[in-house]
Phi, psi and omega in degrees: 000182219211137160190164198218128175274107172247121151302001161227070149222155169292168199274270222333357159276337174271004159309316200258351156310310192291317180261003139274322184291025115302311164306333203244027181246032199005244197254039162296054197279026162272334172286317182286279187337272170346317197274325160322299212256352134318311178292318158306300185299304178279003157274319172297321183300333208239049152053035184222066186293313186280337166287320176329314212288315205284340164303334199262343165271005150288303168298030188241283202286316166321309186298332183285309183289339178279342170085032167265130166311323176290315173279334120042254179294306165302320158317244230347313196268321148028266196274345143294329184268308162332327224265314206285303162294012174230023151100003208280311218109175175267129156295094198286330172322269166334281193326299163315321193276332184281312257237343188257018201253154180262185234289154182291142186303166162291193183357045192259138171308128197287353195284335200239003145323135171268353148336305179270335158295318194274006202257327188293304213291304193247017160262319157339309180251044166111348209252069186319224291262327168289315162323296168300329142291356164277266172344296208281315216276330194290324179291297198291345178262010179273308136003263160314327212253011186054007159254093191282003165343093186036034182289327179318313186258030145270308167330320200273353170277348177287311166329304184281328168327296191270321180307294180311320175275060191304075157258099186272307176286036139255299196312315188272000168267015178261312197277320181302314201279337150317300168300326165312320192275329179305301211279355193286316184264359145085055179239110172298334157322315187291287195310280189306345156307310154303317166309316175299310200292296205289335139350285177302299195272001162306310191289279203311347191263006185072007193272063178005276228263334160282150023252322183269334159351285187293342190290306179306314196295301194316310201274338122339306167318305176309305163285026179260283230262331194069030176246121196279335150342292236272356193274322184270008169270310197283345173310306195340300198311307181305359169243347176277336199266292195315296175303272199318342167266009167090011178257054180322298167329301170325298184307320186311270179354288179301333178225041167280301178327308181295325187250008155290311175289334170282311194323313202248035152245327174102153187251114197278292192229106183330318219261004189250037183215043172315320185287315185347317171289340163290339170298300180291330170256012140272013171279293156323296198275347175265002207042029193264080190262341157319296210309303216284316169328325179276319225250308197303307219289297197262359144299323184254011161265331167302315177292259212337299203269325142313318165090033154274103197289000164253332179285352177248012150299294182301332160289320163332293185314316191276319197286315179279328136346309196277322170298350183270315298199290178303341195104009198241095197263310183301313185278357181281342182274341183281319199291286181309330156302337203267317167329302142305301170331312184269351175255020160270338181286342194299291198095052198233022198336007210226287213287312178301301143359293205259000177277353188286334182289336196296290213299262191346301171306339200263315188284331163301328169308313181283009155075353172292040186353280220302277190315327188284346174281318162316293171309300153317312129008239193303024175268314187303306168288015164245344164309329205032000000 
């Protein structure tokens, strides 16, 4: 039998694709694996990740019993990426077993690259340059091979990638050759993705009102389509655009759905909740400071037991604000240097930029002219 997966359709009608060719692939398991591990992917694609799992570890161990090596490594990197977005970690095990699997089919869904799972994967949690070594050999065989085949959703993890490391203009020549492709092939999936991206990097250039523009549209896109991604890459923007210009209200408004929706799912894994720390000050800045504490609390216990060093930078961040907030201007000022120690290292140049503006702000309060000016200084110049 025959059966097809489009990546610019919603998915929830290919649910019912998937189970009959399953039913109908009898005792074919290499065909039954595929159809498993397709089903993983659009059950994750549609914001249900922990039912994903038992797909793919069922297609984990059928790709083992047929002894194909290729598939192998896609469960694998799968099942690695399932382990790392339901709160688990990096399976460095997986990760090895995807990343030692050979070279990707021609015209295979960039979603089930292991290359491209495992590249998603480890730019979440911090690790740019293991990202970027995933992310680059795929694009280039993609590439060589004459094929733009869903190439936008490799792009936009390259894009947030160099956008977090802020080479902002190749992020953005990642998103402009995204969009091209998208709109070349009329796949509204590809186009929210790229909407979501130029959003994020709308925000880091200060331009408001293009990042929640791009921001609302991608997340329009999203309840169109049933892809729960694409919604939390483009929340990012609204608080990356909006808190620096002093519009806190704003933020709230905008990304209360989103940190409403992490409370009450539990927050599994930091790097995938980037707006969240936007949240807490605004929150802060609304003076609603119980709200940013209930929200601030199991982020930043989350980042301390995984050991993700921007979520326990941003925490920092939020913490020393709020304690500033409470009336504790000395411990707040001890809390944003500790803060800093921990986003310089990151290579995150955006993410310092704004702790640095925090601690500057808190030393001013704190009658510390001289350092708070120092700061601010060098916030505006990370700001560029």
């Amino acid at each position: 039998m025959r059966y097809r997966i489009f990546c610019g359709e919603p998915l929830a009608p290919q649910v019912a694709t998937l189970t009959e060719a399953l039913a109908e692939a009898g005792d074919d398991q290499v065909l039954r694996t595929r159809i498993q591990l397709d089903h993983a992917v659009l059950t994750t694609n549609m914001g249900d990740p922990p039912s994903a799992v038992a797909w793919v570890e069922r297609a984990l161990h059928g790709a083992e019993q047929a002894g194909d090596s290729q598939l192998v490594g896609e469960c694998s990197a799968g099942l690695a990426y399932l382990s790392f977005v339901t709160g688990r970690g990096v399976r460095a095990d997986l990760v090895r077993a995807a990343r030692a699997s050979p070279a990707s089919r021609p015209g295979q869904n960039m979603e089930q690259r292991p290359n491209v799972a495992v590249g998603h994967l480890l730019h979440w949690s911090g690790d740019l340059d293991g990202a970027r070594a995933c992310y680059r050999p795929e694009y280039d065989r993609t590439v060589a091979a004459g094929t733009s085949a869903n190439l936008p959703l490799l792009l936009w993890g390259m894009a947030e990638t160099e956008g977090w490391a802020g080479d902002w203009p190749r992020a953005e020549q990642y998103v402009a050759e995204g969009f091209e492709l998208a709109e070349d092939a009329d796949s509204p999936i590809e186009l929210a993705f790229m909407t979501a991206m130029r959003a994020v990097l709308h925000a880091y250039r200060g331009r408001v009102a293009d990042a929640r523009r791009d921001a609302a549209a991608a997340i329009q896109l999203t309840q169109q389509l049933g892809l729960a991604l694409v919604a939390s890459v483009a929340a990012q923007a609204f608080g990356a655009a909006a808190l620096p210009a002093g519009d806190a209200a704003g933020v709230h408004r905008d990304l209360t759905p989103f940190a409403s929706l992490a409370l009450a799912t539990g927050i599994t894994e930091p790097g995938l909740y980037r707006f969240l720390p936007d949240e807490v000050v605004a929150l802060i800045r609304l003076g609603e400071l119980d709200q940013a504490e209930r929200l601030l609390a199991p982020f930043e216990a989350r980042s301390a037991e995984l050991g993700r060093s921007w979520g326990l930078a941003a925490a920092a961040r939020c913490r020393g604000l709020l304690r500033a907030a409470a009336g504790d201007v000395d411990g707040a000022v001890a809390t944003l240097d500790a803060a800093l120690e921990l986003a310089r290292p990151l290579g995150q140049p955006f993410e310092e930029a704004r702790t640095l503006l925090a601690a500057g702000e808190v030393a001013r309060r704190a009658r510390r002219k001289q350092h708070a000016a120092t700061l601010l200084r060098a916030a505006r110049q990370r700001f560029g």
